[in-house]
N, C-alpha and C positions, 0 to 999 in steps of 0.2 A: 520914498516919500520925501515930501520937500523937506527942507532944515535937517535931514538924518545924515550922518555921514556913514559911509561905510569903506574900514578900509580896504587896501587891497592887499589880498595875501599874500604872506612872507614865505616863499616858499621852502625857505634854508631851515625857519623855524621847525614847522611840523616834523622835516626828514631829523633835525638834532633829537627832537623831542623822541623821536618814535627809537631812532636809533639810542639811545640815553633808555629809555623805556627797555626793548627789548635786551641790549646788555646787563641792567640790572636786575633781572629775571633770571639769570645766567646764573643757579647757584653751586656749579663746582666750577672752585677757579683756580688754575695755576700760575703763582704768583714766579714772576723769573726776575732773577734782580733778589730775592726775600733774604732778607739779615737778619742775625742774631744779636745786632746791636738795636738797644730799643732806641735810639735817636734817630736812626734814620727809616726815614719812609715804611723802605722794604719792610720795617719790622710793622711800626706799630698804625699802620691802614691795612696790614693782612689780620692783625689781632682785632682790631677793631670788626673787619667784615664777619671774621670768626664768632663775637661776640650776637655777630649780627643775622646768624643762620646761615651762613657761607660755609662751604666746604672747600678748606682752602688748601691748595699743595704745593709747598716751595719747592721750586726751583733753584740752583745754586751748587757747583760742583764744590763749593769751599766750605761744605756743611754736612755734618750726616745727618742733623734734624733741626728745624726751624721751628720757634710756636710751640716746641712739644710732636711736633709733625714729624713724618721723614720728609729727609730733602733729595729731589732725582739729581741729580747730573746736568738732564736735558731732556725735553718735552719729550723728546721720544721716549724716555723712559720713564715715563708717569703711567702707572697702569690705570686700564679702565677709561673709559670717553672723557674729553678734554670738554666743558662749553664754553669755558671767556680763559684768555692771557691776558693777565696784568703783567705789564710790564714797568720794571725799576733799573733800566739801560740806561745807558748815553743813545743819543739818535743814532750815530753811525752803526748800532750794535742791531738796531730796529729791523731791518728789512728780513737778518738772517733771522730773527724771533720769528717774524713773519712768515716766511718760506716754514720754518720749522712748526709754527704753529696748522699750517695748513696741511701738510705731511702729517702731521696729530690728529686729523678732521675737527680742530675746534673750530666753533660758532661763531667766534669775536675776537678782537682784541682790543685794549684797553691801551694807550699809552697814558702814565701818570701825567699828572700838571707837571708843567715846565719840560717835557717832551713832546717833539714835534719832528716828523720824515715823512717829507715828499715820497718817497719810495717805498717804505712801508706803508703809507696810505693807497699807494697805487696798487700795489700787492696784494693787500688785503681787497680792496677792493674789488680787484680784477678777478681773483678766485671767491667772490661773492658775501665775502665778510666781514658781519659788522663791526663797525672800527670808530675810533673817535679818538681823539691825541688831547694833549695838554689839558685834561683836567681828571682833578681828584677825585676817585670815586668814593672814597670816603666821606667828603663834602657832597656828592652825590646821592649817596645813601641816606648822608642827614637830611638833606631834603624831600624825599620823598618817602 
């Protein structure tokens, strides 16, 4: 109609949105990266999801329990079906999470805010999984 405008769609949006959507749905998560120090990350956005009806299982060979949780070694050794990796790496560390998380048949992966890999995103991708980098999903969670 005349005077209406209508825009034109963003098509980056809906794909974040949907993907953001369906990894938050994800609720057993393996956190890799997860610390026993409450200051950092790893520790208290896994406690928080926990808080948050997550079932959360750390990851980390330098721990025998995180949270109160046990901690595996490495994805392969998380018993039981994986559906999202949180990841609390540096990038270079990304791609082999990657690989290993798909070897796991999980669903997603997660890289926290302030990571970001070209390579892991291709990765995941390429073996059909949802992925999303640099942001927090704890900030995520508060949102929706």
């Amino acid at each position: 109609m005349p005077g209406e405008s209508c825009p034109l769609p963003n098509s980056a949006q809906p794909k974040q949105a949907d993907t953001l959507r369906a990894l938050l749905a994800m609720k057993r998560v393996a956190v890799v990266g997860a610390s026993n120090d409450e200051s950092r990350a790893g520790n208290y956005v896994p406690a928080f999801l926990m808080e948050h009806g997550y079932e959360i299982i750390p990851v980390n060979p330098s721990y025998p329990t995180v949270l109160g949780q046990p901690c595996y070694p490495s994805l392969a050794q998380v018993p039981g079906p994986i559906e999202l990796v949180l990841v609390f790496r540096r990038p270079e560390y990304c791609p082999q999470v990657v690989r290993q998380a798909i070897a796991a048949g999980a669903r997603g992966v997660w890289l926290q805010a302030g990571i970001v890999s070209e390579e892991a995103k291709r990765l995941a991708r390429e073996a059909g999984l949802w992925y999303i980098e640099d942001r927090c999903m704890m900030v995520e969670v508060r949102r929706h």
